[in-house]
C-alpha positions in Angstrom: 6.4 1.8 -8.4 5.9 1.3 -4.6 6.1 -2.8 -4.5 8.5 -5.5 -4.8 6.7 -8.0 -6.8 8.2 -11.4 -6.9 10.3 -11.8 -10.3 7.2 -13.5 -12.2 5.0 -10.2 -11.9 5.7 -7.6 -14.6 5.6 -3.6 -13.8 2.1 -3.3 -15.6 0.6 -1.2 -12.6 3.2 2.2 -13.9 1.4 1.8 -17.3 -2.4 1.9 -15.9 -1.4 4.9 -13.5 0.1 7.1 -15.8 -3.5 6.6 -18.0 -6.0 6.2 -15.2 -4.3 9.4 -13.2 -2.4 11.2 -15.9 0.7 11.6 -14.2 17.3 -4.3 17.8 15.0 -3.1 19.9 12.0 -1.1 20.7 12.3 0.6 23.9 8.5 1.7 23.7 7.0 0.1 26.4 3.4 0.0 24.4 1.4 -3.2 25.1 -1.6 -2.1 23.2 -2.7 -0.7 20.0 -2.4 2.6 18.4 -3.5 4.4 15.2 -3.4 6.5 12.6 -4.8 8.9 10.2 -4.2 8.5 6.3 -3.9 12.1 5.5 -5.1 12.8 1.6 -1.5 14.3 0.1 -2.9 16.7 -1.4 -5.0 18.1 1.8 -4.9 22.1 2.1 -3.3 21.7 5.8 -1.8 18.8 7.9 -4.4 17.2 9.7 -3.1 16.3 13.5 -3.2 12.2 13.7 -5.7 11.0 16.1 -5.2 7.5 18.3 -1.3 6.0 17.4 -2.9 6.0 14.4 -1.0 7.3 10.9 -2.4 9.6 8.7 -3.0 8.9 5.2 -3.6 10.6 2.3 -4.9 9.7 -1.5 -3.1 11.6 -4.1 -2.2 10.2 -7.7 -2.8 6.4 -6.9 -1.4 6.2 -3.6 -1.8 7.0 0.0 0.8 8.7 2.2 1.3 8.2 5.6 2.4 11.0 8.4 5.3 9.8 10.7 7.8 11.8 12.6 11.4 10.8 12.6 14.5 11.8 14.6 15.1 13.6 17.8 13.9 16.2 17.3 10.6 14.8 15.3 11.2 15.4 11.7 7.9 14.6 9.9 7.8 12.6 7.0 5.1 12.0 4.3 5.9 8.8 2.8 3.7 5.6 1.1 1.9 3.5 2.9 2.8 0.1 0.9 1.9 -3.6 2.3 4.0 -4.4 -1.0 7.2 -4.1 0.5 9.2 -4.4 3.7 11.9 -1.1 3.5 10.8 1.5 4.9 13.2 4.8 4.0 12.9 8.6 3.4 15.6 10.6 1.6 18.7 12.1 4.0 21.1 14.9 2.9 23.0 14.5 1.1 21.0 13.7 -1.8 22.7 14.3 -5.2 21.1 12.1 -7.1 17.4 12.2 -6.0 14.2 13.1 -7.5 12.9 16.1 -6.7 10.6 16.7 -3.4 8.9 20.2 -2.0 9.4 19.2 1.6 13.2 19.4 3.7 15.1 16.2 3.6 15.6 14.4 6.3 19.6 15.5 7.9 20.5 12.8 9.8 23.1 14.9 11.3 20.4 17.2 12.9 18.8 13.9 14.8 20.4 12.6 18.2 18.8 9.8 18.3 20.6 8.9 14.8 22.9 5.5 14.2 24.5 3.8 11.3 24.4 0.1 11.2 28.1 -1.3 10.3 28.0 -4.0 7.9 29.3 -6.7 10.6 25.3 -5.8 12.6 23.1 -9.1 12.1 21.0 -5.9 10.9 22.5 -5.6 8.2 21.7 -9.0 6.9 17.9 -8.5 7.1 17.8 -6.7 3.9 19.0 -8.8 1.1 21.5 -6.1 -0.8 23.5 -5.3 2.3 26.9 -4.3 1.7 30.0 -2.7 3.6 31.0 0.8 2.4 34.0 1.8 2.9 33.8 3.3 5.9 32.1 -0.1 7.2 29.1 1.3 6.7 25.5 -1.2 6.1 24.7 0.0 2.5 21.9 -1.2 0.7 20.0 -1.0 -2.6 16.1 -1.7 -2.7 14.5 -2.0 -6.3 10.8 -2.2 -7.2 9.0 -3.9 -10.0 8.3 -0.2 -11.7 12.5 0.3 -11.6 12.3 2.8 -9.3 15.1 2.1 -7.0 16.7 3.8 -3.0 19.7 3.4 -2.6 21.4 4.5 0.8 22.3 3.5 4.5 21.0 1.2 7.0 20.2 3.1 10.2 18.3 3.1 13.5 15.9 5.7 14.3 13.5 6.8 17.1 10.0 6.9 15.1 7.0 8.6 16.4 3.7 8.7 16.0 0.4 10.3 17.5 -2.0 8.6 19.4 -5.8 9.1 19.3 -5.7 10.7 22.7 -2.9 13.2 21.7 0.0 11.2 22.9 3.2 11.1 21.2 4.2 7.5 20.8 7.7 7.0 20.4 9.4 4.0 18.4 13.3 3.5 19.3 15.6 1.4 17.1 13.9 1.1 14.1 15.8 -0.2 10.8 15.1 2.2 7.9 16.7 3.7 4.8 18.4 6.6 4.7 18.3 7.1 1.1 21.1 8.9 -1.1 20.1 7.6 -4.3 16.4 7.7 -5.3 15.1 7.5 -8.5 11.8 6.2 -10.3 8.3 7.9 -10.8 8.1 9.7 -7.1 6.2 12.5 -7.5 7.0 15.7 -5.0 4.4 15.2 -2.3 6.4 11.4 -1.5 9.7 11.5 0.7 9.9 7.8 0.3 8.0 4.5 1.5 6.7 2.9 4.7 7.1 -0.7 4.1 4.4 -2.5 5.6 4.7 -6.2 4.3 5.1 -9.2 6.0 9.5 -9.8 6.1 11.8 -9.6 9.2 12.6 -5.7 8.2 8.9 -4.5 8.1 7.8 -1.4 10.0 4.8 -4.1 11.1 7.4 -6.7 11.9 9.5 -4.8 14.2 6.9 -2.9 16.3 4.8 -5.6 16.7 6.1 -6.9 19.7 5.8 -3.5 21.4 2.2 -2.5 20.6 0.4 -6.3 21.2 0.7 -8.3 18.1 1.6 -8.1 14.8 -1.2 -6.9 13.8 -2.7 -3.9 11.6 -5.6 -2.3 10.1 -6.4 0.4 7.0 -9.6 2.0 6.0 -8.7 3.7 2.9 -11.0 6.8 1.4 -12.1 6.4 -2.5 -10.2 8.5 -4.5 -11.5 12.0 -5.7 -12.6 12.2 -1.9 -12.7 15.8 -0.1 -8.9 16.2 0.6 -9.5 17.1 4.3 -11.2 13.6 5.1 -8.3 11.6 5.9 -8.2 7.4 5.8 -6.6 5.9 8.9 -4.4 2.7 9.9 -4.4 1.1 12.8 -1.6 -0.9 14.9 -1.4 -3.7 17.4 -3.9 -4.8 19.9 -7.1 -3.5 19.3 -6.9 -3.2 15.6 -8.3 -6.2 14.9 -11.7 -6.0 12.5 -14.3 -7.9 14.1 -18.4 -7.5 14.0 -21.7 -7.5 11.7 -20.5 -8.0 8.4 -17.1 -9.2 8.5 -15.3 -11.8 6.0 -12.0 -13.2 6.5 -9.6 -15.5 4.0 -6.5 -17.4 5.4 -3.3 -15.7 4.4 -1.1 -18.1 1.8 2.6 -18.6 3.6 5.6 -18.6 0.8 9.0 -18.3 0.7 8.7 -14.9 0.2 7.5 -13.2 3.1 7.1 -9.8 2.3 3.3 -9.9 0.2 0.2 -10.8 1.9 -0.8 -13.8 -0.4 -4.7 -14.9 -0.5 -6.7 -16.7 -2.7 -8.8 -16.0 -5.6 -11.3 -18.4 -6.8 -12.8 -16.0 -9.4 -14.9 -12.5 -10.0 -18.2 -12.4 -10.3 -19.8 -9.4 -12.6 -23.0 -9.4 -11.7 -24.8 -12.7 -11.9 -22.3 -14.0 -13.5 -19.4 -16.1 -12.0 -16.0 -16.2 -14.0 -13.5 -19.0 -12.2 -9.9 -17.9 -11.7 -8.7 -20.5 -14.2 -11.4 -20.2 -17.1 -13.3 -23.5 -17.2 -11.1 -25.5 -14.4 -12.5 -24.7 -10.4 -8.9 -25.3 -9.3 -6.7 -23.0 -8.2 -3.2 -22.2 -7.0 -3.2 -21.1 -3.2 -2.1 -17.9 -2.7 -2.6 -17.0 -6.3 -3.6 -13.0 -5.2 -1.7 -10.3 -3.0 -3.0 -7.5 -1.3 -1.0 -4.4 -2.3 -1.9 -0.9 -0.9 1.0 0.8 -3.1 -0.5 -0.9 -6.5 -3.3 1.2 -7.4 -5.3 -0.9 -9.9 -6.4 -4.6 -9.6 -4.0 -7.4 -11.8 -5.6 -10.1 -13.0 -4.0 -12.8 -15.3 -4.8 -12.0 -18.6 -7.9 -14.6 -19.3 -9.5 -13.8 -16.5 -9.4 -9.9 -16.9 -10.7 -10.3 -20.3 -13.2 -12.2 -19.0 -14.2 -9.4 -16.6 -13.8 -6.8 -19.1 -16.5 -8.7 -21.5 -18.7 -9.1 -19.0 -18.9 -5.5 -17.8 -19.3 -4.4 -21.6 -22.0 -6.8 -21.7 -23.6 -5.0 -18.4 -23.4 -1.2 -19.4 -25.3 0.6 -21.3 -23.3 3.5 -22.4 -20.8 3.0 -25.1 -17.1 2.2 -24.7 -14.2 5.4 -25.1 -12.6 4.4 -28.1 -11.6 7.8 -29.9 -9.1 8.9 -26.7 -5.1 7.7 -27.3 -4.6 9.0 -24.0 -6.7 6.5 -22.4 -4.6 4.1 -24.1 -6.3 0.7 -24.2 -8.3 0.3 -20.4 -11.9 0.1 -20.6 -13.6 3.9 -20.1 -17.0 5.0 -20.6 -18.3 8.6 -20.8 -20.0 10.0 -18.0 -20.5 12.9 -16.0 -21.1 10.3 -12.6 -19.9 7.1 -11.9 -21.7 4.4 -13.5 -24.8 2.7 -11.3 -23.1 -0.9 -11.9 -22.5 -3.5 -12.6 -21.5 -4.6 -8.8 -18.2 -6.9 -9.0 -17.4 -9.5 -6.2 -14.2 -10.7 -5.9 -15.1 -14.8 -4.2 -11.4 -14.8 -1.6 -11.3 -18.3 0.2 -13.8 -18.3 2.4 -14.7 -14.4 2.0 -16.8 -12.8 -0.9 -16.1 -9.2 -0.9 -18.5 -7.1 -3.1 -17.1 -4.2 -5.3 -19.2 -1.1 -5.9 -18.3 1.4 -8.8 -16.5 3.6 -6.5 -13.9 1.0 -5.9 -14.0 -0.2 -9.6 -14.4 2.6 -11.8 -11.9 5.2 -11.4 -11.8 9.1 -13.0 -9.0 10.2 -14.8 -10.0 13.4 -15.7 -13.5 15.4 -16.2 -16.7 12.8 -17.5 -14.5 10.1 -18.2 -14.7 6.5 -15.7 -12.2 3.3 -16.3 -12.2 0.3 -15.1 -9.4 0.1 -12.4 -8.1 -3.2 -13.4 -5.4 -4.4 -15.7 -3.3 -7.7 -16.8 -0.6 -9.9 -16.7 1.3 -12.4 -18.4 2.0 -13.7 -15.0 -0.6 -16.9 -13.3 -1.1 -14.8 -10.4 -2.1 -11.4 -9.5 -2.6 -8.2 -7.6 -5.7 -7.0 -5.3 -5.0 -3.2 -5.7 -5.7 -0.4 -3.7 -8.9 0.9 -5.3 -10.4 -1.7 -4.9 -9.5 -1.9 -1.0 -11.1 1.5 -0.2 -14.3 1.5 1.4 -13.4 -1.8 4.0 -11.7 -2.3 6.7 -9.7 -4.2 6.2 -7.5 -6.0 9.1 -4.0 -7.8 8.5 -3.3 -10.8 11.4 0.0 -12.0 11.1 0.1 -13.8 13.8 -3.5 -15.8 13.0 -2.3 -15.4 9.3 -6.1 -14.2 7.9 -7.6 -11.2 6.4 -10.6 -10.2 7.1 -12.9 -7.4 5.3 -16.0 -5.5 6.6 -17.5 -2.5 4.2 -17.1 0.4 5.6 -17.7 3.9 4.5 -14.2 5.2 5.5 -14.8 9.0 4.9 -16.4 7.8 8.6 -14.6 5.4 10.4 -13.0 6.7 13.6 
């Protein structure tokens, strides 16, 4: 729902949700880093962001992130996704949109507000840029789970708050200003913040103004208490270094946009299952890390590998008289389960999995397993399973690198 996949990868994540969770120029003159707090959506009250740092929140799969756009600030609550590149909120008018509790956005309120005309090189950093009639930059931006924005190109002056307090202002910035939305939003999002890797990425274009394209996330598990909030982190200074940290070179492709790694296999317990069944060699860059992907997507031999083993490992007895479970892999329980402990073996960095970040609730005394398959070769590292590290994203020394963290924590 909240990534571009490349064409190989189906939509399988919309499936698993549904189940699991029943339902130009920056004139900032920043040289170093700033971040954010993740702020749970479904949080009682807004939770002021802290250093600039975002705020994000877990509700229903996904995290939201509190920005500010316009002048005046309008704030926005939209998903953080390393999955894709467009970032956009929905702008009056907006016929044709799903349904949202918060104001749109009126671009005609904002001063700092401008169109990009369809001649602007800007316009040509997003594929589906087209001329309007009235020479206007429009675009149309689709996702693997067929939701789609559809809307104008336009600058903006984006703000944030630092850690100190400080209002940390963004000028110029490309985003969406959506018309068109449709797709499985739910009411909390008023669109995406597209944190991938291409030319039109919120990372991309402030990274020359904060010190480095650069950025780092400590996400919350799910089910946490809505008023801890996760936080991201930009530029210099957001780099994860110290005891315990494990980095993997980031795979370059012609498609810029995911962070591709790669996977030589999952251990479940003792017990090491190679990416490729029987064979130790693998494609490179056969995983990417996806924060708007809630489960973990593993080609289907090797995620009925892992399914196998974890059967083989617990105790308790599967869930097999629930349709609404559909076919994942759930157990009865009033707690989460004490193990099996998962390790997923990245090039160069194994990053151990406890329950928390596999098994996932979907409602009262019932835990899944929060990963499902795909027909394609490669696969998805989800965001359940990110929670809990820090987890840093160096574009410019192309690694990431992971150190467990208990996020409910991390300043």
């Amino acid at each position: 729902m909240t990534m571009v996949y490349p064409p190989s990868f189906p939509p399988c994540f919309v499936t698993i949700i549904c189940l699991m969770l029943l339902p130009s120029h920056l004139s900032a003159n920043i040289d170093r880093g700033f971040s954010v707090n993740l702020i749970r959506k479904n949080s009682p009250h807004v939770l002021p962001l802290d250093t600039p740092q975002a705020s994000i929140n877990a509700y229903l799969g996904h995290y939201l992130m509190e920005l500010s756009i316009g002048t005046p600030p309008f704030p926005i609550y939209a998903i953080a996704d390393t999955g894709s590149d467009l970032t956009w909120t929905q702008c009056v008018p907006c016929n044709n949109c799903y349904k949202q509790r918060n104001p749109l956005f009126n671009p005609h309120k904002s001063s700092s507000y401008t169109n990009i005309s369809c001649q602007s090189d800007l316009c040509h950093k997003i594929d589906t840029g087209v001329c309007s009639p009235q020479n206007l930059c429009n675009y149309t931006y689709a996702y693997a789970s067929a939701a789609i924005t559809q809307g104008v190109l336009a600058q903006e002056t984006i703000t944030l708050t630092s850690t100190t307090g400080k209002p940390v202002s963004l000028k110029g910035i490309v985003f969406g200003c959506g018309h068109n939305d449709t797709g499985g939003f739910n009411d909390h999002e008023m669109g995406i913040i597209g944190l991938g890797g291409g030319s039109v990425s919120f990372i991309s274009q402030i990274g020359s103004s904060l010190g480095g394209k650069r950025f780092s996330q400590c996400l919350v598990p799910f089910h946490t208490d809505p008023s801890v909030s996760s936080k991201m982190s930009f530029g210099k200074g957001s780099e994860v270094l110290g005891e315990g940290v494990v980095s993997t070179p980031l795979v370059a492709k012609q498609d810029k946009t995911p962070y591709f790694v790669t996977l030589l296999g999952i251990s479940v317990g003792n017990n090491y299952l190679h990416f490729n069944g029987s064979s130790n060699i693998v494609a490179k860059g056969n995983m990417f890390l996806d924060s708007g992907t809630p489960p973990t997507i593993l080609p289907t031999q090797l995620y009925d590998q892992v399914v196998a083993q974890v059967k083989s490992q617990v105790a308790l007895k599967p869930v097999t008289d629930d349709p609404s479970l559909g076919p994942q892999l759930c157990y009865r329980t009033k707690t989460n389960l004490d193990g099996p402990l998962l390790t997923a073996h990245f090039e160069g960095a194994n990053v151990t999995l406890k329950p928390i970040q596999t098994f996932i609730s979907p409602k009262d005394g019932v835990f899944c397993l929060g990963f499902t398959n795909t027909s394609s070769d490669g696969g998805v590292y989800g965001n359940f399973a990110q929670s809990n590290y820090l987890i840093g994203f160096d574009l410019e020394r192309q690694v990431v690198s992971f150190q467990p963290t208990d996020c409910t924590k991390h300043k």
